[in-house]
TIGU-668415 format. One record per atom (N, C-alpha, C, O): residue in three letters; x, y, z. Coordinates in steps of 0.02 Angstrom, whole numbers, plus 50000, padded with zeros to 5 digits. Example, Ala and Ser with C-alpha at 12.3 -4.5 7.8 and 13.67 -1.06 7.14 Angstrom:
<pts>
ALA506604971650390
ALA506154977550390
ALA506604983550390
ALA507124983450423
SER506424988850354
SER506844994750357
SER506455000250394
SER506705005750402
</pts>
This chain:
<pts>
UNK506455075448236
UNK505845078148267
UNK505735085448247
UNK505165087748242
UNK506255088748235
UNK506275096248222
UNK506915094948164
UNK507465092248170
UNK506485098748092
UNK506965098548046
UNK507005107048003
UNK506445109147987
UNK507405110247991
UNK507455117947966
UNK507755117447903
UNK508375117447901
UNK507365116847838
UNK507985117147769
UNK507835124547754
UNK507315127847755
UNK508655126347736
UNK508655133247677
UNK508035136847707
UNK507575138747670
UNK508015137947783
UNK507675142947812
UNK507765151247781
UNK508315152947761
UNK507295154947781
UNK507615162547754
UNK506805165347795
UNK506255162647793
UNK506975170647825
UNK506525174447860
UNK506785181847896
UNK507285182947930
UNK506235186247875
UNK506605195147873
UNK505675197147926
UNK505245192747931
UNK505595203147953
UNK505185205947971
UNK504915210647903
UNK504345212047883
UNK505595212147878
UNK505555217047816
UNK505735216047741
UNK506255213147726
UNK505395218047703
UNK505845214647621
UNK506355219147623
UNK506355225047640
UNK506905214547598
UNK507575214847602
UNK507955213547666
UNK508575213047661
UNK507705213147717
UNK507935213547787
UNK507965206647820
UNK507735204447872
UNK508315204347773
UNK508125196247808
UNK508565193847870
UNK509175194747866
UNK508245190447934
UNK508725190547986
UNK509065181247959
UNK509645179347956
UNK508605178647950
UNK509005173247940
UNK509125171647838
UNK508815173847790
UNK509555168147842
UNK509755167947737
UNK509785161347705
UNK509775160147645
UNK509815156647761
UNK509865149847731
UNK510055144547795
UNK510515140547792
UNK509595145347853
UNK509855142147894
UNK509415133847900
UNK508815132447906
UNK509925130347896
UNK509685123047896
UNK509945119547968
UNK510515120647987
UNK509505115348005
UNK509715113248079
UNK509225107648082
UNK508745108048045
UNK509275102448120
UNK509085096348134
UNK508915096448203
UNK509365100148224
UNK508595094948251
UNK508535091748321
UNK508075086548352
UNK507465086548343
UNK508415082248390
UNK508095076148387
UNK507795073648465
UNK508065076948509
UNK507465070148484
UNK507165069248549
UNK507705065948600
UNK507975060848579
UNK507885068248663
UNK508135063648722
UNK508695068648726
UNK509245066948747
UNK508555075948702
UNK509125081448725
UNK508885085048739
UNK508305086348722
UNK509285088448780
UNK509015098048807
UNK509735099948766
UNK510335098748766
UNK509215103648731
UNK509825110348669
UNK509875117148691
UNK509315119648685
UNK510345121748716
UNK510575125548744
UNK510545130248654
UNK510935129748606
UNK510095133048661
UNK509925140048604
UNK510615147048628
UNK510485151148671
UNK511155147048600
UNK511405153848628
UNK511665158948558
UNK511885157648501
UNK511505165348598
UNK511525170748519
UNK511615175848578
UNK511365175448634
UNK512095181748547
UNK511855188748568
UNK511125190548547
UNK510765188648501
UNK511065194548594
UNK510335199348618
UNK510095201748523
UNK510345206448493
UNK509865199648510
UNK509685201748426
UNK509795196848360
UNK509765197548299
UNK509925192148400
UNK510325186248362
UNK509755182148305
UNK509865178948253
UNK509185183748336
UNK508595180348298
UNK508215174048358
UNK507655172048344
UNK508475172048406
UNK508505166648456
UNK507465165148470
UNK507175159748468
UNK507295169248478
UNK506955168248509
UNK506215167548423
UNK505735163748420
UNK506455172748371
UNK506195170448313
UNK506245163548290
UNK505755160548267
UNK506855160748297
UNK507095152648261
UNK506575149448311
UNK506195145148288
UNK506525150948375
UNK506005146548418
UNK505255146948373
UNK504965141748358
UNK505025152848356
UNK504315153548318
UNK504175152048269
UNK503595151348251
UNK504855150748224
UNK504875144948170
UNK504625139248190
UNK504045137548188
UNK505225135548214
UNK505145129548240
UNK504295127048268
UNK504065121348261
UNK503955132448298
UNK503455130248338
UNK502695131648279
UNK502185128448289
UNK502735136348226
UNK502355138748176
UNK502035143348199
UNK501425144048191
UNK502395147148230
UNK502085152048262
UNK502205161948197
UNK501905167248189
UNK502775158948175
UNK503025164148109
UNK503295158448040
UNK503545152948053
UNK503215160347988
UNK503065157547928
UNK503715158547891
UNK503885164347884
UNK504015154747871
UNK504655156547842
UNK504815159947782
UNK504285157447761
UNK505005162947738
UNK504945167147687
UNK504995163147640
UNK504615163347592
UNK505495158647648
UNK505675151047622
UNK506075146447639
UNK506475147647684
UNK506065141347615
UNK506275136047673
UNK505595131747701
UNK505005133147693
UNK505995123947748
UNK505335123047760
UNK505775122447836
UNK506375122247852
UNK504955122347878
UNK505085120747939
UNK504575112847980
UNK503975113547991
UNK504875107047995
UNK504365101148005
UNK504615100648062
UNK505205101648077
UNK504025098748110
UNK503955098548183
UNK503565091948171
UNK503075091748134
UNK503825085848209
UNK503425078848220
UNK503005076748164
UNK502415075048163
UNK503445077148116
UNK503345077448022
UNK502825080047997
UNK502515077647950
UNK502705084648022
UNK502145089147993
UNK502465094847979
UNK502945096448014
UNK502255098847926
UNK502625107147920
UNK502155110047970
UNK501555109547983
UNK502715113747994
UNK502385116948053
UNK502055124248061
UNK501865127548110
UNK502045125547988
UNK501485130347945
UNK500885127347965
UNK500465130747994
UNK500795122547954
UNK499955118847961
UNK499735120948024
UNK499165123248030
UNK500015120548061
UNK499745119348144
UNK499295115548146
UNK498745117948160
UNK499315108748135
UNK499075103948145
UNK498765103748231
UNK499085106548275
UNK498255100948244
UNK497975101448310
UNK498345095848341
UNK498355096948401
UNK498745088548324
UNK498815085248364
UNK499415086548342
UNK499595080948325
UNK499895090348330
UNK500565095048335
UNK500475098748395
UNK500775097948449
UNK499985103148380
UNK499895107848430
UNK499755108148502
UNK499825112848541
UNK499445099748513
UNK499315100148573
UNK499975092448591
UNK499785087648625
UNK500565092648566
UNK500995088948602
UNK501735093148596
UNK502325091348605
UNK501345100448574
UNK502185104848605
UNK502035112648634
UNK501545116048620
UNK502485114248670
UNK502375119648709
UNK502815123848734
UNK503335121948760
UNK502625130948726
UNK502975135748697
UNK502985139848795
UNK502515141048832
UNK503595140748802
UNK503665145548868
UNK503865151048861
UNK504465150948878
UNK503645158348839
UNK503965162748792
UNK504095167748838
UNK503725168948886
UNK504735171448822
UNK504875173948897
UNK504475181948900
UNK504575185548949
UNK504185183248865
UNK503615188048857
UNK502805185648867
UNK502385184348824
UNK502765185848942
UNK502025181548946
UNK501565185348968
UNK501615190449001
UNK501085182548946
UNK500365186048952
UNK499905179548981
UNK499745174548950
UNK499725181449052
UNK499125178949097
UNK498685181849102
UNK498705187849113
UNK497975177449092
UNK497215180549121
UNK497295181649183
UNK497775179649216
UNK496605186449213
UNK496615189449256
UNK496075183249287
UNK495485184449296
UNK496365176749302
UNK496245169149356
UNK496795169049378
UNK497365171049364
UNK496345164149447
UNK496615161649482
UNK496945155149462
UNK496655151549422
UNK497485153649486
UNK498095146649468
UNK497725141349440
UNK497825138649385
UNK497285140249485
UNK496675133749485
UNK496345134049412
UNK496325130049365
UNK496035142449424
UNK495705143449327
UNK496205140249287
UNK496175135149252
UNK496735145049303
UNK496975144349228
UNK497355136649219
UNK497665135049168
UNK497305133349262
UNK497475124849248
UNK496765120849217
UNK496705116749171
UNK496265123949263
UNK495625120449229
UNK495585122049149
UNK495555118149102
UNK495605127649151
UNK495545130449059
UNK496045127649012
UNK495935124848959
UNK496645129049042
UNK497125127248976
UNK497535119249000
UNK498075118448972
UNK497365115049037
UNK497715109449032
UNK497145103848996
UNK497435098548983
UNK496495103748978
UNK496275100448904
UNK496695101248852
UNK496695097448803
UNK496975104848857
UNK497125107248776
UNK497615101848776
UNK497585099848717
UNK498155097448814
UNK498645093148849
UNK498445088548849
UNK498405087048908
UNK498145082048799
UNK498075076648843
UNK498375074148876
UNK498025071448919
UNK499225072748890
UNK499415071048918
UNK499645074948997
UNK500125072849029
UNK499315079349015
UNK499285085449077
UNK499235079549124
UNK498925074349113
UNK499635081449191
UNK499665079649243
UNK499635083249300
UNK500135085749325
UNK498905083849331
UNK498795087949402
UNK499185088349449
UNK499435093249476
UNK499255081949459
UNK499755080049505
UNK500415081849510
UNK500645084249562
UNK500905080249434
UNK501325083549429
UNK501275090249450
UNK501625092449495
UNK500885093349421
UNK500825101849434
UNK500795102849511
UNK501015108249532
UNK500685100749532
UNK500575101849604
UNK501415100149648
UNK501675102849698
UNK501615095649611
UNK502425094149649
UNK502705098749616
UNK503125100649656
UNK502775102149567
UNK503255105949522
UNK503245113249554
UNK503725117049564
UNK502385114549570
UNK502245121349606
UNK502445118949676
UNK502585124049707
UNK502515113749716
UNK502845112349773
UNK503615113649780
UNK503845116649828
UNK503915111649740
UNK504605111549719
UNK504815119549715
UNK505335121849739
UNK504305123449680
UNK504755129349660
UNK504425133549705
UNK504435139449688
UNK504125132449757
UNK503805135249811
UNK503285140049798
UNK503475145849791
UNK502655138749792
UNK502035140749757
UNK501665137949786
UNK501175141649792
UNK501545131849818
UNK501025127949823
UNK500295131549868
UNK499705129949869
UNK500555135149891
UNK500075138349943
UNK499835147349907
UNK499505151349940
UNK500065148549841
UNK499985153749817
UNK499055153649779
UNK498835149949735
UNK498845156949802
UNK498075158549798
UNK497735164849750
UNK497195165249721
UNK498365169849758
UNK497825175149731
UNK498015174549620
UNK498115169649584
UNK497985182449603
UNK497435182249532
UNK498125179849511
UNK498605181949545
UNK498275174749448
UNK498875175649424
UNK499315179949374
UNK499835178049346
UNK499005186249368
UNK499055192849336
UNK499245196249370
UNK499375201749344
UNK499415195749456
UNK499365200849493
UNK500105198649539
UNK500395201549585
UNK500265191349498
UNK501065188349541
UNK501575194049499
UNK501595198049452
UNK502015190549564
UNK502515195449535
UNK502885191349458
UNK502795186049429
UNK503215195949451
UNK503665190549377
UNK503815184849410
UNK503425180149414
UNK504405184949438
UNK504635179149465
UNK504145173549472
UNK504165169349428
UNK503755172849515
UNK503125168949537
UNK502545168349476
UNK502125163949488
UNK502475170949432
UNK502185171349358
UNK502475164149318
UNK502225158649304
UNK503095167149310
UNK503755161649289
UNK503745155549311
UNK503975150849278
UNK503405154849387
UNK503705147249404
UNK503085144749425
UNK503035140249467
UNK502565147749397
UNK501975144349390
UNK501805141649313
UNK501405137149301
UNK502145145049268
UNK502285142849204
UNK502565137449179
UNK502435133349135
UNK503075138449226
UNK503555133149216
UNK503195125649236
UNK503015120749205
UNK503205127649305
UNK502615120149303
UNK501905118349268
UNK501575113049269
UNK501795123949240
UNK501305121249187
UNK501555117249128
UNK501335112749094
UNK502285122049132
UNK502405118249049
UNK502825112249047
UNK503205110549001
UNK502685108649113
UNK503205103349115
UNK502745098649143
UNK502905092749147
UNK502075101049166
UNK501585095449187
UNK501215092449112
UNK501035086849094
UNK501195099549077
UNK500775096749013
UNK501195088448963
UNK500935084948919
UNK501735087948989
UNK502085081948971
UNK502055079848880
UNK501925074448853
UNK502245086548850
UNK502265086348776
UNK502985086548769
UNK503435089048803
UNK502935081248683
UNK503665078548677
UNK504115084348659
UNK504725083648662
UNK503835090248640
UNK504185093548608
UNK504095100148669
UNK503535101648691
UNK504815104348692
UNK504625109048743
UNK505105115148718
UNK505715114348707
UNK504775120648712
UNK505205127548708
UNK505265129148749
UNK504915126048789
UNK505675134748781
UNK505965137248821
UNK506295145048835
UNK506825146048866
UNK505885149948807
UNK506415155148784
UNK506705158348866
UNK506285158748911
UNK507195159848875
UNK507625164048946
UNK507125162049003
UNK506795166249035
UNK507085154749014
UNK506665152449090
UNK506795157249129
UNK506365161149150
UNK507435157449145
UNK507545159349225
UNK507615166249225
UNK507885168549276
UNK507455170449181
UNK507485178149208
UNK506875178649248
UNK506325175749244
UNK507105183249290
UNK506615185649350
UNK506585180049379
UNK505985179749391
UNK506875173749405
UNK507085167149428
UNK507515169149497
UNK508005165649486
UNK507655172249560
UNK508185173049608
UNK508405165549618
UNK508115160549597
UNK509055166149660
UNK509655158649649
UNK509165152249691
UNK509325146549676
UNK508755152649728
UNK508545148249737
UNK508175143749671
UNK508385138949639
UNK507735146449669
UNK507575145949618
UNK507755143549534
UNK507545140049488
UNK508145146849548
UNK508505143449458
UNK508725136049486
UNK508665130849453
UNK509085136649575
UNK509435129049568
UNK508835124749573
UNK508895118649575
UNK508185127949576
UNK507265122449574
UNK507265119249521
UNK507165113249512
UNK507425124749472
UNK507285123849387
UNK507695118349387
UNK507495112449385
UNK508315120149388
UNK508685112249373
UNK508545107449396
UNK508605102149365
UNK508345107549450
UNK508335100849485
UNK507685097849442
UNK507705092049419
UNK507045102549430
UNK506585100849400
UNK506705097549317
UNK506475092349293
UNK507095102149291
UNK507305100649217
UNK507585094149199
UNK507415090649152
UNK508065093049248
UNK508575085349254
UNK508015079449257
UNK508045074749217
UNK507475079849309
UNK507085076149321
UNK506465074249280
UNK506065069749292
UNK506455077649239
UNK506085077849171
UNK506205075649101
UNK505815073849057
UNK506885076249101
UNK507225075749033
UNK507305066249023
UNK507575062249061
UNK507015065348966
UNK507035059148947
UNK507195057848865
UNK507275062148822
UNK507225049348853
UNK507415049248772
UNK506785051148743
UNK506875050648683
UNK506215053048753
UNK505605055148734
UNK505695062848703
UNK505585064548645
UNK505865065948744
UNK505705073248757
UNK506095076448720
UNK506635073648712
UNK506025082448687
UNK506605087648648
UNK506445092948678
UNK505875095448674
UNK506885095148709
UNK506805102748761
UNK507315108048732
UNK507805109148767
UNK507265110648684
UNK507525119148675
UNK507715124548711
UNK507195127148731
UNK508045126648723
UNK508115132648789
UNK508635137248763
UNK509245136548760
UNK508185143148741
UNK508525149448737
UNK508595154348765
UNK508085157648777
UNK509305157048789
UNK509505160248837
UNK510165165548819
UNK510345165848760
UNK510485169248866
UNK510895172648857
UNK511295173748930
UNK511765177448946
UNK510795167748975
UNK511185167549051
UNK511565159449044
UNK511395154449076
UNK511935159749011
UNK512405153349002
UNK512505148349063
UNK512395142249061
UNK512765152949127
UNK513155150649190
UNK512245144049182
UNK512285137849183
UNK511715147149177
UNK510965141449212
UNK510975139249184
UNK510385137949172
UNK511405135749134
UNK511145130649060
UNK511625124949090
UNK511465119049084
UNK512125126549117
UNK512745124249114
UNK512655116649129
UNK512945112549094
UNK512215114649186
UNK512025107949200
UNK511635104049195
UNK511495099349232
UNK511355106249133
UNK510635102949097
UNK510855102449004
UNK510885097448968
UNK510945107148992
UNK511075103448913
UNK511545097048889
UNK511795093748935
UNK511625095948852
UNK511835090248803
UNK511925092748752
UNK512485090948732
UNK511605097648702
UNK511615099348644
UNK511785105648650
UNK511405108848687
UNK512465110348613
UNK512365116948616
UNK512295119448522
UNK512645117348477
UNK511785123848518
UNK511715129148454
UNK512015135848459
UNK512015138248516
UNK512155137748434
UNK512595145548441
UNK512175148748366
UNK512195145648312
UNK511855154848373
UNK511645156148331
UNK512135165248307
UNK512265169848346
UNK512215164948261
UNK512325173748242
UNK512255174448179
UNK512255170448132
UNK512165182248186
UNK512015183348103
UNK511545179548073
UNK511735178248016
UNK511085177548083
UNK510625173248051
UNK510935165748014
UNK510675163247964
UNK511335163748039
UNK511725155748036
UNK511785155948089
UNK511835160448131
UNK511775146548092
UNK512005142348158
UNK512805143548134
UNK513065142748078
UNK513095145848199
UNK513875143948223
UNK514155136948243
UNK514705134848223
UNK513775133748281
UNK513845127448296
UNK513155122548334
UNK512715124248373
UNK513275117148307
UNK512455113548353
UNK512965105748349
UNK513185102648300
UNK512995104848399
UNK513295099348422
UNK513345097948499
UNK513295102048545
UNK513465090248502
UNK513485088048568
UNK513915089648614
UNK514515090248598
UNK513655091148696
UNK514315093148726
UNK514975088948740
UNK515485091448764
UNK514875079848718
UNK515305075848719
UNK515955078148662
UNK516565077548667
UNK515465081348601
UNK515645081248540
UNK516165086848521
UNK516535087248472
UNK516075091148576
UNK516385100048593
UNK516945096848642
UNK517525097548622
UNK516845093548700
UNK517445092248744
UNK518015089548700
UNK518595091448704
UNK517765084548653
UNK518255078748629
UNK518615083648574
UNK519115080948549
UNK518465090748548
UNK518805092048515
UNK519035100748538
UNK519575103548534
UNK518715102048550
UNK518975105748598
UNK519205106348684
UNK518765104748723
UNK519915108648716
UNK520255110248762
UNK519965116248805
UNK519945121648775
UNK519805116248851
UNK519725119948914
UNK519985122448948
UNK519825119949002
UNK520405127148959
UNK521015125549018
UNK521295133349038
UNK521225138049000
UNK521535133849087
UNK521785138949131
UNK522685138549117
UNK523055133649122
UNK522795142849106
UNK523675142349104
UNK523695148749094
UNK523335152349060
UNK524245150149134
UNK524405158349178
UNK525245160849099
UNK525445166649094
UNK525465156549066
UNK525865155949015
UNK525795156248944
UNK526135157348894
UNK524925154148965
UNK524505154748864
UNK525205149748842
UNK525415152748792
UNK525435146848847
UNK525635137748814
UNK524975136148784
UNK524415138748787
UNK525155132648763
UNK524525127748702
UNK524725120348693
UNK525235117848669
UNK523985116648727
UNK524145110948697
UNK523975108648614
UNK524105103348585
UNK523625115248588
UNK523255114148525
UNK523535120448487
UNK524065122948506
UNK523135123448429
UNK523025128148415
UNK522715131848458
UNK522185128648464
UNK522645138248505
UNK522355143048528
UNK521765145848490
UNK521905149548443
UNK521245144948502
UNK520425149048478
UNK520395155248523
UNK520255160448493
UNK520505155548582
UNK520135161548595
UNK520655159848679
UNK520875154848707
UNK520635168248691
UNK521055168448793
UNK520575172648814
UNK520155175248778
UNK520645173348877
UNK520295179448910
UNK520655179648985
UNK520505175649029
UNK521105184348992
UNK521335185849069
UNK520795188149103
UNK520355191949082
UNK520905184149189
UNK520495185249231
UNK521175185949286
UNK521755185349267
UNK520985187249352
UNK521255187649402
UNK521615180149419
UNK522155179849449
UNK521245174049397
UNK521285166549412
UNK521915164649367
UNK522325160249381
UNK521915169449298
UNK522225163649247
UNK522155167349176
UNK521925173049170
UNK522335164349134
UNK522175166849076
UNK521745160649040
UNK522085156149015
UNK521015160149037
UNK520575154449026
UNK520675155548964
UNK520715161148939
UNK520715149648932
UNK520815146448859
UNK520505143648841
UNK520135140348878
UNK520445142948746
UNK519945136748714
UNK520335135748671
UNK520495139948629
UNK520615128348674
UNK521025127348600
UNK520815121348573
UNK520465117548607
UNK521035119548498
UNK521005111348500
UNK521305107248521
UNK521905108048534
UNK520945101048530
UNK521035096148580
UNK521355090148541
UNK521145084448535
UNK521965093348514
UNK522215088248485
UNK522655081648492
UNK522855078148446
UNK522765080648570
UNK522835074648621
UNK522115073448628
UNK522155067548645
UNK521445074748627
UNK520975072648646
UNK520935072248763
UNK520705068048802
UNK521235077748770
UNK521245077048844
UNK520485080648869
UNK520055083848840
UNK520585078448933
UNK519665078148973
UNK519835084248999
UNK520375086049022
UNK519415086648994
UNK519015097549010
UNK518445097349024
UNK518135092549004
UNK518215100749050
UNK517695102649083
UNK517265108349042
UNK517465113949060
UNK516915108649008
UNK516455112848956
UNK516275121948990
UNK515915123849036
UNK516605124548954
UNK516265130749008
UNK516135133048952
UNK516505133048904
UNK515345136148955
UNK514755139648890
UNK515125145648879
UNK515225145948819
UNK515365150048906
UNK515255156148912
UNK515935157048879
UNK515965161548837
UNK516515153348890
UNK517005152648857
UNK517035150648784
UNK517365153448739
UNK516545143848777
UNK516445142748699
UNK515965147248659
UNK515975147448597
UNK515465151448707
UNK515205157248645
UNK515655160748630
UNK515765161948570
UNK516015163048675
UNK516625168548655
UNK516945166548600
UNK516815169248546
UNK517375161948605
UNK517715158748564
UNK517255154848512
UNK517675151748480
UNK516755153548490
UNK516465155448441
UNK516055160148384
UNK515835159148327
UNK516085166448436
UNK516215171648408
UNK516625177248371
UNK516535181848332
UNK517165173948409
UNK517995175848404
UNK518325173448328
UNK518655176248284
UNK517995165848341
UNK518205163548260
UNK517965157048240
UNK518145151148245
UNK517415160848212
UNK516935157748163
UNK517115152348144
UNK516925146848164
UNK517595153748093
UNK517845152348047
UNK518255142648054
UNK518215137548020
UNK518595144648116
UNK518795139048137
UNK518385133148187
UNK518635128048211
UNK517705135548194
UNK517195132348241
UNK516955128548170
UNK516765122648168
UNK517015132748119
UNK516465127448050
UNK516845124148056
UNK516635119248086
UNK517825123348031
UNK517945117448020
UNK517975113848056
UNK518115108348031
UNK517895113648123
UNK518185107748161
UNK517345105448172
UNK517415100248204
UNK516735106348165
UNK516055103848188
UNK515805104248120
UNK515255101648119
UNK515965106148066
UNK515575105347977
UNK515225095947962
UNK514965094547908
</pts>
């Protein structure tokens, strides 16, 4: 559904952030986008969507290059960018105006989604909400418009804890073999119970894009106050709890996926994340 060959894209000549990045993604996953703050994360999204033009390389969205911006591309994917800009309407406007553009838009939906994330009774200009409440009127826009293809850049900032646990509940309830949902972030802990797919981006290459079945089964999880190894050791980090570990999983034993541990430790070493996911 989303295909990236021998991507290469700079703001500047000579300055290229990405050099040759090639990536695949396919419908009936939520893909967990993670990069440090500069990583390119939220550019690879404007690829993907044809929103920036690649220097070279191609980029095909629902087999169209997504240079074209094809109109019936355009109106079955949708971009949540965490830099938003609302007219100065009311909720109501701006559903009347921009959910044509959706054939597949659902009022109704919109109305449980703004119920859900507690909005439903919100009236005034939507330029004049706060972030937070901006955000989760967005959000249910961009999940009523019911396009197969959904971006996502950092949902839940300006999100407080109620709230993010809305998003999930909303996200889970959405996600189907239809749908390809993208979500780029740098708040790991809110991804944690919604993806399937994680990408790790740095330096302008993917680090890793694979399934989270596909990460447990070969990579180890685990707490040990001794740093013992059931594998090779990738990466430790002492905490007060333990000394949390990532090694390989070369019994193939059951762990529990923690993000924040495998960015580390795929940051830590590269090198050994290609071979074991190449």
């Amino acid at each position: 559904m989303i295909k990236l060959q021998n991507i290469q894209f700079g703001y500047r000549k000579g300055h290229n952030i990405f050099e040759d990045v090639t990536l695949a993604m396919e419908p009936g996953h939520v893909y967990g986008l993670l990069g440090k703050n500069g990583a390119g994360k939220t550019t690879l999204l404007k690829i993907m969507a044809g929103l920036r033009f690649p220097n070279a390389g191609t980029a095909t969205i629902l087999g169209e290059n997504a240079t074209l911006r094809k109109a019936d591309v355009l109106n079955d994917i949708y971009f949540l960018q965490e830099e938003m800009y609302v007219p100065h309407v009311k909720i109501r406007q701006f559903v009347n105006a921009y959910a044509p553009f959706y054939p597949n838009f659902s009022e109704a939906q919109f109305d449980e989604y703004m119920r859900v994330l507690e909005l439903q009774n919100e009236t005034g200009f939507l330029d004049k909400l706060s972030h937070g409440q901006k955000k989760k009127v967005l959000i249910a826009f961009s999940l009523a418009a019911n396009t197969s293809i959904l971006f996502m850049d950092e949902p839940t900032n300006g999100l407080d804890i109620p709230s993010k646990s809305a998003f999930r509940q909303l996200m889970a309830s959405v996600a189907d073999d239809s749908r390809l949902v993208v979500i780029s972030t740098h708040q790991v802990r809110d991804l944690h119970s919604l993806i399937d797919m994680v990408t790790i981006l740095d330096n302008g290459h993917i680090v890793l894009n694979a399934s989270t079945f596909d990460i447990t089964d070969k990579l180890l999880f685990d707490v040990d106050n001794t740093k013992t190894a059931e594998g090779k050791l990738l990466y430790a980090e002492e905490t007060p709890r333990g000394i949390y570990q990532v090694k390989t999983n070369d019994r193939h034993i059951d762990s529990s996926l923690d993000l924040e541990l495998l960015f580390n430790a795929a940051m830590t070493d590269k090198e050994s994340f290609y071979n074991l996911f190449k």
